[in-house]
C-alpha positions as CSV (number, residue, x, y, z in Angstrom):
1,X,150.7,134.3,113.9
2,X,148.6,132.5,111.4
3,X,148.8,134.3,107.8
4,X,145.8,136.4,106.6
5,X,146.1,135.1,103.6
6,X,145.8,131.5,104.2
7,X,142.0,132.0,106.0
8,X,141.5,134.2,103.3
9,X,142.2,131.5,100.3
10,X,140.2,128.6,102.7
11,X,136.9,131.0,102.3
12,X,137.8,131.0,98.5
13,X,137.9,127.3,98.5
14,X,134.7,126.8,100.4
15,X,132.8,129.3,99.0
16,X,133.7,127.7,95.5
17,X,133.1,124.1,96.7
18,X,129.3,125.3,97.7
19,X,128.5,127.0,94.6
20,X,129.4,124.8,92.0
21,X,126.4,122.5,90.8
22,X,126.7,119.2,90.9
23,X,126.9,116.7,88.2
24,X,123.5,116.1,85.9
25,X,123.3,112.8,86.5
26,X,123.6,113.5,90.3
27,X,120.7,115.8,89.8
28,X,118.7,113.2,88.2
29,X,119.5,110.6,90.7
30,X,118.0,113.0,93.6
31,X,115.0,114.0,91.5
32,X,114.0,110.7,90.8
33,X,114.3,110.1,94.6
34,X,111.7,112.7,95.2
35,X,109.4,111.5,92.4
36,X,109.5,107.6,93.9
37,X,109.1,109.2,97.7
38,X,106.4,111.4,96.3
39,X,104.5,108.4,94.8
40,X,105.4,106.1,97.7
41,X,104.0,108.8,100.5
42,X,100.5,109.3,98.2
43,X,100.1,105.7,97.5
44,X,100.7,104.5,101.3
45,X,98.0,108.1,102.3
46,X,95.3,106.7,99.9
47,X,95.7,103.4,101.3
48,X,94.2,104.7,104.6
49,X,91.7,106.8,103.0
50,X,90.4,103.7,101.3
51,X,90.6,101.7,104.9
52,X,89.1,104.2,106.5
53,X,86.1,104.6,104.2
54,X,85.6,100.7,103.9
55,X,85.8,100.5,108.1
56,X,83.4,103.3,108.4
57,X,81.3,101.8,105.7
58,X,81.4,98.6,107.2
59,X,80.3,100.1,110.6
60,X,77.2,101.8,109.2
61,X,76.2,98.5,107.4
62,X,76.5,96.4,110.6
63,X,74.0,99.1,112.4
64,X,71.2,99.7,109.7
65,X,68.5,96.5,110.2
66,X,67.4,95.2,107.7
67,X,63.4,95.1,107.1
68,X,61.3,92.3,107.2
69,X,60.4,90.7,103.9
70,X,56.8,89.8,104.3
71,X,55.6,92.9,105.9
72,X,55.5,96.2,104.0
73,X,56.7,99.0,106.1
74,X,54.1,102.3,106.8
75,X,56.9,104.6,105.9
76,X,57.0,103.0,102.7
77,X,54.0,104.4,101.7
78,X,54.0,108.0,100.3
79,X,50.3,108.8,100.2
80,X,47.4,107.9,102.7
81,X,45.2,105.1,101.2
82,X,41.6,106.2,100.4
């Protein structure tokens, strides 16, 4: 039979192993990871924002016609002439 004792100091060990911090310069390492992930993820999500807009801009520009330039349109006018 396996002694008590022996399972008893492996929790010890583990449990110690898991709460002891880890080195600063480990903790820097990781934050900095976050920080250049972070920028990277909102750079690459404005990116599509600003394709999307210019598409969708683009779209609306190719619909609109553009008026005639000799002729004045009506609903230019703002009051009835007299």
């Amino acid at each position: 039979m396996a002694d008590p004792r022996d399972d008893l100091s492996a929790i010890v060990d583990e449990v110690r192993r898991v709460t002891t911090l880890p080195a600063a310069q480990t903790l820097r390492q990781r934050s900095d990871r976050r920080r250049r992930r972070r920028i990277a993820v909102g750079a690459a999500g404005l990116a599509v924002v600003a394709v999307v807009a210019g598409s969708t801009l683009v779209r609306v520009r190719a619909d609109v016609e553009t008026p005639d330039v000799g002729r004045r349109a009506s609903s230019h006018r703002r009051w009835p002439r007299r």
